[in-house]
C-alpha positions as MATLAB code, in Angstrom:
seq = 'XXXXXXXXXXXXXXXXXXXXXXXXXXXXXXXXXXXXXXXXXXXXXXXXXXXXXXXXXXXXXXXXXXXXXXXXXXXXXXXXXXXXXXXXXXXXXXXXXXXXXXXXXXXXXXXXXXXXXXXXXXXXXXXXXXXXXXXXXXXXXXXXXXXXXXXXXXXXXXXXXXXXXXXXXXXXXXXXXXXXXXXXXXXXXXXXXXXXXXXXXXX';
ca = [
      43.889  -11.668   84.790;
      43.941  -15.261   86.792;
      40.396  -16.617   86.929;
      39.032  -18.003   90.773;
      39.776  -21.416   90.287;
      43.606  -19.662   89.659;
      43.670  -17.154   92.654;
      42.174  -20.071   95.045;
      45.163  -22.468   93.984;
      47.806  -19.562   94.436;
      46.079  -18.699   97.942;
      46.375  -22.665   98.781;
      49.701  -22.295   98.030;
      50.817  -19.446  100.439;
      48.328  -20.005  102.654;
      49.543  -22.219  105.904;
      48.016  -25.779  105.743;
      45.927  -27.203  108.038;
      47.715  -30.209  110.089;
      46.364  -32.665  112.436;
      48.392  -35.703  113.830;
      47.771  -39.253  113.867;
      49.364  -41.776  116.080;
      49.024  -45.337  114.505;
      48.170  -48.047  117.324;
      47.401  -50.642  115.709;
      50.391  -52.539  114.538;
      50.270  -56.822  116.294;
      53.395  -55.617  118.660;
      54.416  -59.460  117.492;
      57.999  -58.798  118.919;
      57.199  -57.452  121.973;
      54.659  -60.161  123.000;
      51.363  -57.901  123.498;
      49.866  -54.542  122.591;
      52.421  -52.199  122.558;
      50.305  -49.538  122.036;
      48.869  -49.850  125.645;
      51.669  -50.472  127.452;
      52.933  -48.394  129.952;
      56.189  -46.637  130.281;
      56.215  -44.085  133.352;
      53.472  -41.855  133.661;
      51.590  -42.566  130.187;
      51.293  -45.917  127.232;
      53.333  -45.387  124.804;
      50.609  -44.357  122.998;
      50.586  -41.391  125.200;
      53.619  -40.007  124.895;
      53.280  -39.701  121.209;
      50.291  -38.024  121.803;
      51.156  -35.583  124.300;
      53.956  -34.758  122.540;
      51.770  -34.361  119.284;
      49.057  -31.576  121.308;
      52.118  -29.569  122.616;
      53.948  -29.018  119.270;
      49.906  -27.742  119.114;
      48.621  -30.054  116.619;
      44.826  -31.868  117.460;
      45.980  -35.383  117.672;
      44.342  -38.991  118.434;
      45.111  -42.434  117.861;
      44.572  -44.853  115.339;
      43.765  -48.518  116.144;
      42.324  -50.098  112.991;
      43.455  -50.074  110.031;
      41.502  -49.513  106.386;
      44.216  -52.484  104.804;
      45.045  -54.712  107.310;
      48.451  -56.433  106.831;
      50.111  -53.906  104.626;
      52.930  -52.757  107.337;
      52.726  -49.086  108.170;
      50.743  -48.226  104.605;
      47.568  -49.063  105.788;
      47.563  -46.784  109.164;
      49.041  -44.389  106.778;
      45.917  -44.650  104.096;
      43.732  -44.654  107.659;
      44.647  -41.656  108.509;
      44.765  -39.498  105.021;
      40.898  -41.073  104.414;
      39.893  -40.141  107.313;
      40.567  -36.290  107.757;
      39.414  -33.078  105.659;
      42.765  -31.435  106.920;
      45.577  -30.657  104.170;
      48.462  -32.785  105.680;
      48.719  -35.181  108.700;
      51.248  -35.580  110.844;
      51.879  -38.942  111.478;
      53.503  -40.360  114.394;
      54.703  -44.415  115.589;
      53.235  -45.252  118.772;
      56.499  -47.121  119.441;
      58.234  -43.945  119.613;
      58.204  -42.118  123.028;
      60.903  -39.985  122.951;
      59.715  -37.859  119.708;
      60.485  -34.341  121.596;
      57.886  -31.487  120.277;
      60.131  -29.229  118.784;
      61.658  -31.821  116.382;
      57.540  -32.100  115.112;
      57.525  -28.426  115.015;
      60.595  -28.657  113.048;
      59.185  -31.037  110.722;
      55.959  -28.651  110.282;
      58.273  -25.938  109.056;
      60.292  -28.452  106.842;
      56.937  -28.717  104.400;
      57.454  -26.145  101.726;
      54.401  -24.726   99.310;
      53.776  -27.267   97.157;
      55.772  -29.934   98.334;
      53.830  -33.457   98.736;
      55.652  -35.008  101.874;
      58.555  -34.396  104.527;
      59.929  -37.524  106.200;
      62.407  -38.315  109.024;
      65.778  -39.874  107.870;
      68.191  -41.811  109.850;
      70.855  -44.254  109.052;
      68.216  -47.271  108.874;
      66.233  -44.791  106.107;
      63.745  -42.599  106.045;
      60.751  -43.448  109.175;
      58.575  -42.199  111.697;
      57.429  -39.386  112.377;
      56.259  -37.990  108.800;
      53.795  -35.230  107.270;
      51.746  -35.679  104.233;
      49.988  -33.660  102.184;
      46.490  -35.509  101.672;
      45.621  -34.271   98.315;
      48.691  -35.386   96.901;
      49.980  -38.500   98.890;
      46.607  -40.233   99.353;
      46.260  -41.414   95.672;
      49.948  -42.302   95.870;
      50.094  -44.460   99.096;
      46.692  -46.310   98.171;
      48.587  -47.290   94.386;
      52.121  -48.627   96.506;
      49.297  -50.742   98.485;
      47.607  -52.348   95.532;
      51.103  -53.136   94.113;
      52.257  -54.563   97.611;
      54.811  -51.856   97.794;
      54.597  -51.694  101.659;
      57.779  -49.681  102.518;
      58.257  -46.360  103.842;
      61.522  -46.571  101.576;
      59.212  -46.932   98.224;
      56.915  -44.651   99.721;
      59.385  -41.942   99.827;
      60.586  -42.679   96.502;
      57.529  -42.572   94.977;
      56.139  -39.502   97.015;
      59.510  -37.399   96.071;
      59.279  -37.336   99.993;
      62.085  -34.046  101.435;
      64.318  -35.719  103.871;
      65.316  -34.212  107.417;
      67.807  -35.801  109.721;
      67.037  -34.951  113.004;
      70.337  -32.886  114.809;
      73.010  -35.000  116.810;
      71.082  -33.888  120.369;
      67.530  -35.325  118.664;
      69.508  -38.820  117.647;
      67.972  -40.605  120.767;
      64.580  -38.850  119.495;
      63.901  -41.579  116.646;
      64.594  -44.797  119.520;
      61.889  -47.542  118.826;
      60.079  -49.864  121.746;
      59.892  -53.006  119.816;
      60.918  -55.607  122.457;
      61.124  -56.534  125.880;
      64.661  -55.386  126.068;
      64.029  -51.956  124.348;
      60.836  -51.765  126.868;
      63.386  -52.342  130.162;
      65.854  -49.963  128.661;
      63.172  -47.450  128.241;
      61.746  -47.345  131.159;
      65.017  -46.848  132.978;
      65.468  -43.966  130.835;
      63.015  -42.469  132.513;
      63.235  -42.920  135.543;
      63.434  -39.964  137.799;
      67.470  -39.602  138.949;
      67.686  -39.801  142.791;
      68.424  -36.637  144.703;
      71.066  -37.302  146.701;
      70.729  -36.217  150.298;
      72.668  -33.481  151.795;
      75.477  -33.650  154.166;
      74.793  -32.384  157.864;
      77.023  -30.367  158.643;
      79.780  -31.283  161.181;
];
């Protein structure tokens, strides 16, 4: 007969995890020439798409602006935001990435098996943004690539045994990065509302 401490691991196993989403703000935005993180494309910052986008795949979601390790890359957001949450995995989202659509995050969410530590995005650069991480497990791992000045998401993954998903052909665009003024201009004419074009009178 399986003791508690036995039945409460096998109920954590089949048990669906508690997720919450971080978007991390606080990178210098050195090629772009200020804060990307408050700039504004359309209607929102960039900031704000990733958020909305974040709340309607139904996660609770905020932004992170400081970092535990400053100067590590994207580790130290990533330690930020497994310290700083009780939840079982975190969804963690670029702020430089507006076009994350929520039902590739919900697809992502479904991508993170029992037991499995971490599920990360793949494209042809490598694995990226977004990602979800299982605290208990990745938080020890991403603190030990940070004391070793292993700042890569690529030796993240390794280490973490991170599952891979590509994103489908129609998501491709989904993964697009605002890093520099050019990327900003194209952007924002991405969204811009298409003209309607006026009817013909008739005769």
């Amino acid at each position: 007969m399986p003791s508690p401490s036995q039945r409460a691991r096998s109920s954590d196993l089949t048990r669906p995890p508690r997720v919450i989403a971080r978007v991390l703000a606080g990178g210098l935005g050195a090629r772009l020439g200020r804060d990307k993180s408050r700039v504004r494309l359309g209607r929102r910052t960039l900031t704000g798409w990733a958020l909305a986008a974040a709340r309607a795949a139904g996660l609770p979601a905020r932004a992170l602006r400081r970092d535990a390790v400053a100067r590590c890359g994207p580790l130290g957001g990533i330690l930020t935001a497994l310290q700083g949450t009780r939840a079982d995995a975190v969804l963690i989202l670029a702020c430089d990435m507006p076009f994350v659509p929520p039902a590739l995050l919900r697809r992502l969410l479904r991508a993170l098996r029992p037991g499995a530590a971490a599920v990360m995005m793949v494209s042809d650069a490598g694995v990226g943004f977004p990602l979800l991480l299982r605290r208990e497990q990745c938080l020890p791992v991403v603190a030990r690539q940070i004391e070793r000045g292993a700042f890569s998401l690529q030796a993240l993954g390794e280490a973490l045994g991170a599952r891979r998903l590509r994103p489908a052909d129609r998501d491709a665009a989904a993964l697009w990065n605002v890093n520099t003024p050019e990327e900003l201009r194209a952007a924002r004419e991405k969204i811009r509302p298409a003209r309607l074009a006026k009817p013909r009178r008739a005769g």
